[in-house]
C-alpha positions in Angstrom: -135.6 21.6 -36.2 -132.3 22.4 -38.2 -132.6 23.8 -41.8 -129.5 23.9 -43.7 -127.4 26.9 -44.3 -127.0 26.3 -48.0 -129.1 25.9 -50.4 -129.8 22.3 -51.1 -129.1 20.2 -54.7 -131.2 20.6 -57.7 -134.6 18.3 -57.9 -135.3 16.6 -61.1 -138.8 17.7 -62.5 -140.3 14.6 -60.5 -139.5 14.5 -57.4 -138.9 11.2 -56.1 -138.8 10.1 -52.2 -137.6 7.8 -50.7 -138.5 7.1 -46.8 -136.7 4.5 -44.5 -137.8 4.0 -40.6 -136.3 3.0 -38.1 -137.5 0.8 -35.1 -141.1 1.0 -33.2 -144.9 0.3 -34.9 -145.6 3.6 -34.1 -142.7 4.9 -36.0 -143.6 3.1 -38.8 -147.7 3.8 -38.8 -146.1 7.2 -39.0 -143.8 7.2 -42.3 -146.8 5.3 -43.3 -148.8 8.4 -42.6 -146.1 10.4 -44.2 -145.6 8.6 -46.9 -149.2 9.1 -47.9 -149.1 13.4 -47.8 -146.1 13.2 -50.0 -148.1 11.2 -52.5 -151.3 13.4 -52.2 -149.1 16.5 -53.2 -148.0 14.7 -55.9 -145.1 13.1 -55.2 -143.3 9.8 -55.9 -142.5 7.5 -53.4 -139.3 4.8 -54.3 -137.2 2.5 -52.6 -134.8 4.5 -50.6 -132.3 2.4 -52.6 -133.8 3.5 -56.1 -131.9 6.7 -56.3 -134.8 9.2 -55.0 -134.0 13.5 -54.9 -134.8 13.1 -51.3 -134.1 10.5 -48.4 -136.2 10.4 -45.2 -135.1 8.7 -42.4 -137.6 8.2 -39.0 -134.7 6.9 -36.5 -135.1 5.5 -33.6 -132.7 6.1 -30.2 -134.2 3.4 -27.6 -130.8 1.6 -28.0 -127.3 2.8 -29.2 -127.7 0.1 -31.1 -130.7 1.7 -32.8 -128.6 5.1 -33.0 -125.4 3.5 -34.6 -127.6 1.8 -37.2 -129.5 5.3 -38.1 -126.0 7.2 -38.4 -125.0 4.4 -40.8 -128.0 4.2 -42.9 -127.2 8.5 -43.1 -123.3 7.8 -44.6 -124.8 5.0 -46.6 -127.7 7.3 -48.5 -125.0 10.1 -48.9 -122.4 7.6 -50.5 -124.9 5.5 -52.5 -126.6 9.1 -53.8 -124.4 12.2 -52.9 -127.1 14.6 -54.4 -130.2 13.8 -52.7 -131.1 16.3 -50.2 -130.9 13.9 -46.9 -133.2 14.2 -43.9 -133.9 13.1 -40.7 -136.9 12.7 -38.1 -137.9 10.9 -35.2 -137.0 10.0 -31.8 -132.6 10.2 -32.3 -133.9 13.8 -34.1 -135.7 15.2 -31.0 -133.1 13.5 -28.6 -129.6 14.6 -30.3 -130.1 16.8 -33.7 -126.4 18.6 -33.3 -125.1 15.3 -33.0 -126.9 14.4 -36.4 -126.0 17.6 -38.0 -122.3 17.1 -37.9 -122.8 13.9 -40.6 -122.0 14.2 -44.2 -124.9 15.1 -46.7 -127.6 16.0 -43.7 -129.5 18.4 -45.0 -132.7 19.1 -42.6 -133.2 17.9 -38.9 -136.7 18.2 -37.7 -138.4 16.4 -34.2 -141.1 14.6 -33.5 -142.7 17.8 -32.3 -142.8 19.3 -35.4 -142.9 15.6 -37.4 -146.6 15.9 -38.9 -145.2 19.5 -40.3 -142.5 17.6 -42.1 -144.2 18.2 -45.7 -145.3 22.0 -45.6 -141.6 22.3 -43.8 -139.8 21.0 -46.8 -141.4 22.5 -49.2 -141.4 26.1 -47.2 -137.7 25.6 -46.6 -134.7 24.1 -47.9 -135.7 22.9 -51.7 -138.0 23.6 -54.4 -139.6 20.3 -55.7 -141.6 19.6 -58.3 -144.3 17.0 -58.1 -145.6 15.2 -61.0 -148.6 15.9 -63.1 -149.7 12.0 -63.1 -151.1 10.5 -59.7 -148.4 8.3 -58.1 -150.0 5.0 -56.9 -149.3 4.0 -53.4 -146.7 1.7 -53.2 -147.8 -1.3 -50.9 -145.2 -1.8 -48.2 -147.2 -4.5 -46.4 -150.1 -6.4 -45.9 -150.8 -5.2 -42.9 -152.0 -1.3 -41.9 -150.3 1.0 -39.3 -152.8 2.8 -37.5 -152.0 5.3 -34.7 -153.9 5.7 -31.9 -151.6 7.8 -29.0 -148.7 9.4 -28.4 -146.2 9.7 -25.5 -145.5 7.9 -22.1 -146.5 9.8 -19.0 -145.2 7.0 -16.5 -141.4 6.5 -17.5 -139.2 3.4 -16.9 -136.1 4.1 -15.4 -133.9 3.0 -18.6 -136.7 4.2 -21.0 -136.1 7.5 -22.7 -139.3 7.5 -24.9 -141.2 9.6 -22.8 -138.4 12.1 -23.3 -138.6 12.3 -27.1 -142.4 11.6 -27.5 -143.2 13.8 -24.3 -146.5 13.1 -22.4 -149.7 10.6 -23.4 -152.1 12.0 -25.7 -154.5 10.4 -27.7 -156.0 10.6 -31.3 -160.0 11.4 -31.4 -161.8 8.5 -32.0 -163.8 9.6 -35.0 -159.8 10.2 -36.3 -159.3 6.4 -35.8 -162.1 5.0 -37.3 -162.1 6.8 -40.5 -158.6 6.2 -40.8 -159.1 2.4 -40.2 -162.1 2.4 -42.6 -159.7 5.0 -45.5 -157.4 1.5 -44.7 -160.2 -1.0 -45.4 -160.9 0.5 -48.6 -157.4 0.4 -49.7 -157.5 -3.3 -49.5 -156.1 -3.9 -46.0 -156.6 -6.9 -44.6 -155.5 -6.6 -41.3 -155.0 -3.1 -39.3 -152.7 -2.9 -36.0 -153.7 0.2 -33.7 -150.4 1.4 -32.4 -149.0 3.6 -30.1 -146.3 4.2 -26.9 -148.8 3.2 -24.6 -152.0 2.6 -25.9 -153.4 0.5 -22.9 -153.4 4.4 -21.6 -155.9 5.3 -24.2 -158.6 7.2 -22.6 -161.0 8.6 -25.1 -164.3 6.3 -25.7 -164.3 4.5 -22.6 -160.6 3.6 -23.1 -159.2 1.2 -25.2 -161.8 -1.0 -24.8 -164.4 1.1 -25.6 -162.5 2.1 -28.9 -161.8 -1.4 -30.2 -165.5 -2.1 -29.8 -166.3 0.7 -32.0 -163.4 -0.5 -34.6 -165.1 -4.0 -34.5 -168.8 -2.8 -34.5 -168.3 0.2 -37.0 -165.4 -0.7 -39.4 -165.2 -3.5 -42.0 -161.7 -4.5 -40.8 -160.9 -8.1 -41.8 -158.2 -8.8 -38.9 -157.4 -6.1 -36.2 -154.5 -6.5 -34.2 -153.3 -4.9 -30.6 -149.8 -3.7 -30.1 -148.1 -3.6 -26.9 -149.9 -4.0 -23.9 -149.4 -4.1 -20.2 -150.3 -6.9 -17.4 -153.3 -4.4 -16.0 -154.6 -3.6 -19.0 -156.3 -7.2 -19.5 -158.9 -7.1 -17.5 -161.7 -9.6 -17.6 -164.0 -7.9 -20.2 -161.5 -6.3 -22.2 -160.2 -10.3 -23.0 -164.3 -11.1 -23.9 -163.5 -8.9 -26.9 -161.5 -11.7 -28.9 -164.8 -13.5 -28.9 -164.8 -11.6 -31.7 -163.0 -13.7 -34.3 -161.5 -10.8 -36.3 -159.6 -10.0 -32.7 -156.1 -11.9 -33.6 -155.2 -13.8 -31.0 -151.3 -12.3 -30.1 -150.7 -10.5 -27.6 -147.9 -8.3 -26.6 -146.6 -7.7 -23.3 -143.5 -6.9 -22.7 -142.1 -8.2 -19.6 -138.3 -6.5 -19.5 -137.7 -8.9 -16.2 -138.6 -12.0 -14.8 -137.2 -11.1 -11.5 -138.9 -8.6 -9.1 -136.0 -6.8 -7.9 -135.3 -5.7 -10.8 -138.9 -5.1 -11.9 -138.8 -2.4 -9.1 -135.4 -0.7 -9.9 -136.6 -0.8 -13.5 -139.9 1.1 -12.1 -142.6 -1.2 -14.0 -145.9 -1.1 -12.2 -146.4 -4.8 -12.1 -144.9 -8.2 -10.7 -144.2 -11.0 -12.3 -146.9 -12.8 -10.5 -149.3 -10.0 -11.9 -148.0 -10.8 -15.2 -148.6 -14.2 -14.5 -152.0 -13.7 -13.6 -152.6 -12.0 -16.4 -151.0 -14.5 -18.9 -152.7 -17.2 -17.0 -156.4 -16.0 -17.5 -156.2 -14.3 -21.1 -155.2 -18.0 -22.2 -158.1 -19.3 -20.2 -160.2 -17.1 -22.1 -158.4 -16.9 -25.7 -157.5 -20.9 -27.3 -154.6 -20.9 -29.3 -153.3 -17.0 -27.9 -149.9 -16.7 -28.8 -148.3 -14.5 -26.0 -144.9 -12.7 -26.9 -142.6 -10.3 -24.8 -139.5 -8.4 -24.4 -136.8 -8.5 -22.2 -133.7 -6.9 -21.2 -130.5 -8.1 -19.6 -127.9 -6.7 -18.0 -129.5 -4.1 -16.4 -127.6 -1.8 -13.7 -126.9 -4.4 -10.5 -128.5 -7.2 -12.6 -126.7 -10.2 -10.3 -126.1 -13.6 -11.5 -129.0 -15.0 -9.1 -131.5 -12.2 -10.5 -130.5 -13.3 -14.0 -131.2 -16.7 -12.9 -134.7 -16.3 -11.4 -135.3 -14.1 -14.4 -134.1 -16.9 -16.9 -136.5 -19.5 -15.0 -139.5 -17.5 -14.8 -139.7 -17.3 -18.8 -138.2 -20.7 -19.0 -141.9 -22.0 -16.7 -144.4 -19.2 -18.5 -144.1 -20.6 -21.8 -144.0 -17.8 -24.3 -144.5 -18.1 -28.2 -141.7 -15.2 -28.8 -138.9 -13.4 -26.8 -137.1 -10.8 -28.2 -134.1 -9.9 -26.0 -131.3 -7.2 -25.8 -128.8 -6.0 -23.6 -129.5 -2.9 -21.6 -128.9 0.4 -23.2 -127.7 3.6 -21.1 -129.8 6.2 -22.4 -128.6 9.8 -21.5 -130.8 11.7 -18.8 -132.3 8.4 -17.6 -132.6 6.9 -13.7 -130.7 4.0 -14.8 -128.0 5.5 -16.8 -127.3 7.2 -13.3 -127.0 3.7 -11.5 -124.1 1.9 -10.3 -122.9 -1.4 -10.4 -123.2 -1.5 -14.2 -123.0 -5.2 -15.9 -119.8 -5.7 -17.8 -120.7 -6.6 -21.8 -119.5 -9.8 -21.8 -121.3 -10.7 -18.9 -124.2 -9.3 -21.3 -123.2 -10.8 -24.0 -123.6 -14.2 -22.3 -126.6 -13.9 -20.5 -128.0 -12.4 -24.0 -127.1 -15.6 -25.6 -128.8 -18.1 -23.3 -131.7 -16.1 -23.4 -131.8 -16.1 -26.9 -131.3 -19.8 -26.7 -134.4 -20.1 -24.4 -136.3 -18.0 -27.2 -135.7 -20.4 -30.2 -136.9 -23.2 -27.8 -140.0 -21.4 -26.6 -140.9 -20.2 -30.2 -140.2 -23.7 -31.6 -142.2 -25.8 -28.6 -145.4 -23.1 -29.8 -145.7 -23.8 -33.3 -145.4 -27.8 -33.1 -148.3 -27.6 -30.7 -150.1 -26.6 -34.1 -148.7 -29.3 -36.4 -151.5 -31.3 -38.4 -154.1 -28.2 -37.8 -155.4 -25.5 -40.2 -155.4 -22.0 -39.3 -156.2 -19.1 -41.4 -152.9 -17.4 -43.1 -152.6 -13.6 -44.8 -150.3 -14.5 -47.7 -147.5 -11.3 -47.6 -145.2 -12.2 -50.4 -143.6 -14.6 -52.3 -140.5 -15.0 -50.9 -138.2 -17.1 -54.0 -139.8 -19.7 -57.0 -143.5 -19.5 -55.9 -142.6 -20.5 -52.2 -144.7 -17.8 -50.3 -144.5 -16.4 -46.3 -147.7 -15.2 -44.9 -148.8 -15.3 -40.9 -151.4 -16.6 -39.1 -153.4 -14.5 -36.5 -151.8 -15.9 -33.6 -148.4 -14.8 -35.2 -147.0 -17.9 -36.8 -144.6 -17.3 -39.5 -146.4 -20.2 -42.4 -144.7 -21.1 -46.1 -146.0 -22.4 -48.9 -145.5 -23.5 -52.2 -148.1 -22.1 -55.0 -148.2 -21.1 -58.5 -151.1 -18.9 -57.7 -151.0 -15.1 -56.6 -151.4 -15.2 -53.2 -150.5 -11.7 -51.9 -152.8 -10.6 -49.6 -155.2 -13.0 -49.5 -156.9 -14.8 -46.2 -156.8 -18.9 -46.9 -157.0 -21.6 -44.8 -153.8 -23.8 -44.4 -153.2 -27.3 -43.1 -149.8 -26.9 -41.1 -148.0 -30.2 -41.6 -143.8 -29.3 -40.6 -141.7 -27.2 -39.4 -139.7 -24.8 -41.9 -136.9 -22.5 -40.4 -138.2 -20.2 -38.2 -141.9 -21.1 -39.2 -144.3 -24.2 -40.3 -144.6 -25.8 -43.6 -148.2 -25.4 -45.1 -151.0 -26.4 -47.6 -153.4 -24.1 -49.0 -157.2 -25.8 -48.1 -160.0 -23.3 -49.8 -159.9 -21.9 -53.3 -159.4 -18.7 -52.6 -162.8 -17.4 -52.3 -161.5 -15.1 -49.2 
């Protein structure tokens, strides 16, 4: 943590916050969680665009990408509103807070190890605030809850520097979770996502199976969702859970490579024909699953033939999403230590016929749902009553309606393809 060696700007007689996140679920179930303390001590939370006395930014540092966009989102905040004391947390915080400290307008640094302090540190510290005498109502981001569940990685990746910033897995009591599912549920969440580093790690109640049961069986949650997963964690009676209907039926798993080599200098625990397996028998068990991963290219010694038998391995499982990025050096990482390092353009290239795969592998999912319903959460209205909501199995649906629609669970016939989603009709009244 860095405080600042002068006092900070004045702060109107409401103080107004503004909070702006960076990257991972986790991150965000966290300035979620934040978000709410600042509005119990009686602060106001507003757009980070709408001017606020301070700006909180939870950055990311997975990439540089990730890190060039936090140190612009910094400048921009200090040029849009040069007197709002400025601060930064998260993962780019723990990894490289001199590095932050040296931008314009910074006024506090402070880790993820002392991130759930970050209230009673501001107002200890570097500005007196005022909070206002009327109740601020919580400003609804989403439709859909961030709970978290664990912490930390205790098995790193070669390229990964997570478990660096987050440090080692621990997890958050179960009684924790379900109250903080149900506080959700009474807010008028629809659908809750229990979130995490690793939370196929989780090891109180019987694991993570054990604690979704209790989430299913003890909580009136509409829609839970899972996020990332791994290959070994879907065994077969963790997958006889989404006989539960209110189990959505996505699942994350990032794959990173479709190539074993490189699986093994990337130091993943599985195979691609464990992933396989895996993919293979949770669509056995789950219709309509929608399956989505990661991957990475370019990584240290990546040759064009490993590229290739990565390429054809996603090409023949048949995924509903990819999200793909080059490979990232991360400082103090194996892989960052590696030779033969891909050249960008070579990156840059293999990036784009990947991404090319990905449209096509999205687009051949959705039409195999063309001409049937599924049940949509209505998010917002997007421009002249056309409104964007998703389906359970992660299908971006539009429609056109007069009515307010915002979180609401209705039924939609899917009848074409729009953009990057389908094109649907509302079926039931509403009653939902």
């Amino acid at each position: 943590m860095r405080e600042a060696e002068e006092e900070g700007p004045g702060i109107s007689s409401i103080a107004k916050i503004g909070i702006q996140t960076i990257g991972c679920k986790l991150n965000q179930a966290e300035s979620e969680s934040l978000a709410r303390r600042f509005l119990e001590a009686g602060y106001q939370i507003v757009s980070p665009e709408g001017n606020p006395d301070l700006y909180l930014l939870n950055t990311c540092t997975v990439t540089h990408i990730a890190d060039r966009k936090c140190r612009h989102l910094l400048r921009l905040a200090h040029r849009r509103n040069p007197k709002a004391i400025i601060v930064v947390t998260g993962c780019y915080a723990q990894r490289a807070g001199q590095e932050l400290s040296h931008i314009e307008g910074v006024t506090l640094i402070v880790g993820n190890e002392d991130k759930e302090r970050l209230l009673d540190i501001i107002r200890a510290g570097i500005v007196s605030f005022s909070p206002s005498s009327e109740p601020s109502p919580w400003p609804r981001f989403r439709t859909r809850a961030l709970v978290k569940i664990q912490d930390g990685c205790s098995e790193p990746c070669s390229y990964c520097i997570v478990p660096q910033v987050r440090g080692r897995e621990r997890d958050v009591p179960p009684q924790q979770i379900l109250a903080e599912v149900e506080a959700r549920v009474a807010d008028g969440y629809r659908d809750v996502l229990l979130t995490g580093t690793t939370i196929g790690g989780y090891q109180g109640d019987r694991g993570l199976e054990g604690l979704v049961r209790r989430v299913l069986s003890q909580t009136g949650v509409q829609r839970l969702r899972l996020s990332s997963l791994q290959p070994q964690d879907l065994t077969p009676s963790f997958i006889q859970l989404w006989n539960d209907s209110r189990l959505c039926r996505h699942l994350h798993l990032p794959l990173q490579s479709g190539c074993d080599t490189v699986l093994q200098r990337m130091r993943r625990s599985y195979s691609t024909a464990d992933y396989e397996r895996a993919v293979t028998m949770a669509r056995e068990l789950i219709p309509q699953l929608a399956v989505t991963t990661d991957v990475m290219v370019g990584f240290p010694g990546e040759s064009d033939e490993e590229f290739e038998t990565s390429y054809r391995f996603c090409e023949r499982i048949g995924l509903a999403s990819l999200h793909i990025f080059p490979y990232s050096a991360r400082p103090g990482t194996v892989a960052a230590r590696m030779a033969h390092k891909v050249q960008q353009e070579t990156k840059k290239k293999r990036s784009q016929r990947m991404l090319h795969l990905a449209r096509k592998s999205a687009q051949s999912f959705r039409r195999r749902f063309l001409g049937r319903s599924l049940t949509v959460l209505w998010e917002e209205e997007k421009r002249d009553g056309i409104w964007s909501g998703l389906s359970d199995n992660y299908i971006r649906v539009f429609s056109k309606s007069e009515e307010q629609l915002r979180n609401r669970l209705l039924s939609v016939r899917l009848t074409r393809e729009h953009g990057s989603g389908l094109w649907g009709s509302v079926e039931d009244d509403g009653s939902h």
